[in-house]
C-alpha positions in Angstrom: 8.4 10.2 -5.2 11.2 11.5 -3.2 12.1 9.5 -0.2 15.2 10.4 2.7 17.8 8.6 3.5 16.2 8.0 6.4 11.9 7.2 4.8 11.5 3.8 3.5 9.8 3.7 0.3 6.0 2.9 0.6 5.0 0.0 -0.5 2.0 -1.9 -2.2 1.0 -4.8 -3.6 -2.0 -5.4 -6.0 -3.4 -8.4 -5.8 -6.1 -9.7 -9.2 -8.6 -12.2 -8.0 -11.1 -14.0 -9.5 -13.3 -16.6 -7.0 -10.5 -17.8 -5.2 -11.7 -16.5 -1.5 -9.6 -19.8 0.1 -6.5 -19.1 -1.5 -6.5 -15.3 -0.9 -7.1 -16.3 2.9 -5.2 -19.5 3.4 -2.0 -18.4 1.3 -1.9 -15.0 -0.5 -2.6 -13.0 2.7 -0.5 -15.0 5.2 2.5 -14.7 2.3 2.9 -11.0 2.6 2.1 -10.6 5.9 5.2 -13.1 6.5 7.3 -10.9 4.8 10.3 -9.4 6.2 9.3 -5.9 4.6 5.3 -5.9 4.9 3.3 -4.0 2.5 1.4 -0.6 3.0 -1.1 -1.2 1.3 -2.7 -4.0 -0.2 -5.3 -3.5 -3.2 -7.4 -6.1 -4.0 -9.6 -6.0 -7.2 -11.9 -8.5 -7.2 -13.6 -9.5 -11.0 -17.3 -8.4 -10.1 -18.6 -11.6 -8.5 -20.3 -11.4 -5.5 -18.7 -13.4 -3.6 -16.9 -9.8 -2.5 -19.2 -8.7 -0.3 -18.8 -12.4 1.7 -15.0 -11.9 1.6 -14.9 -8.3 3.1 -15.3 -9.2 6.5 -12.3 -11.2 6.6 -10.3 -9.4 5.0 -11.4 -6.4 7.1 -10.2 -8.8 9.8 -7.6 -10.0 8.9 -6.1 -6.4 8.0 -7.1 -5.3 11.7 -5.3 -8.0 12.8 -1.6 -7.5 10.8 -2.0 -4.0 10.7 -2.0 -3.5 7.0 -4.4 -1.2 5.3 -6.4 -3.1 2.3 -8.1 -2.0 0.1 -10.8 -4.0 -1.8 -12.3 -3.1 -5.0 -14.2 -4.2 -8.3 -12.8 -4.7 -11.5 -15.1 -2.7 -13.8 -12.9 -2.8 -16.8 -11.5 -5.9 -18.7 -12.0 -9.7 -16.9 -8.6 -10.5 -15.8 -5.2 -9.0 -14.8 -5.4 -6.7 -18.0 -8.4 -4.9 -16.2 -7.6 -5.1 -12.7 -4.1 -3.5 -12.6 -5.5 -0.2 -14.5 -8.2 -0.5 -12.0 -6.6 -0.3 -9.0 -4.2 2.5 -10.2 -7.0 4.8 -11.5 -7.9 8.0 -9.5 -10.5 6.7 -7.0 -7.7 4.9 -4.9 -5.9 7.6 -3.2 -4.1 5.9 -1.0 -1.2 4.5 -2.9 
């Protein structure tokens, strides 16, 4: 991607997740949102559980609130990191 002299660079950050709703809330989210250059976008790929669809609101809220656009989705592919990277990088998320 070309960029000006004058166009930051976009940024996002993919985020792997696996049941740990508190630790996305209480200190993943609240890190980058701290930062001094703030993400873009923010894909989180979730392992399949169900807890998901519990998490969303927040996360809907708390992206409202910082103005950062998030993204949540499922990792259909491999458990882990291994499947959740590809995941988030495959053609269904236009946004990055």
């Amino acid at each position: 991607m070309k960029t000006s002299s004058t166009t930051p660079p976009r940024v996002a950050v993919i985020i792997a997740t696996c049941q740990r709703e508190q630790l996305l809330m209480d200190r993943c989210l609240p890190s980058l949102a701290a930062q001094t250059r703030r993400p873009d976008l923010v894909l989180i790929v979730d392992d399949g559980r169900a807890a998901t669809n519990a998490l969303a609101p927040r996360i809907e809220a708390w992206a409202g609130h910082h103005q950062i656009a998030v993204e949540v989705l499922t990792n259909n592919r491999t458990p882990g990191a291994s499947g959740a990277c590809p995941n988030s990088l495959s053609p269904g998320c236009t946004n990055v």
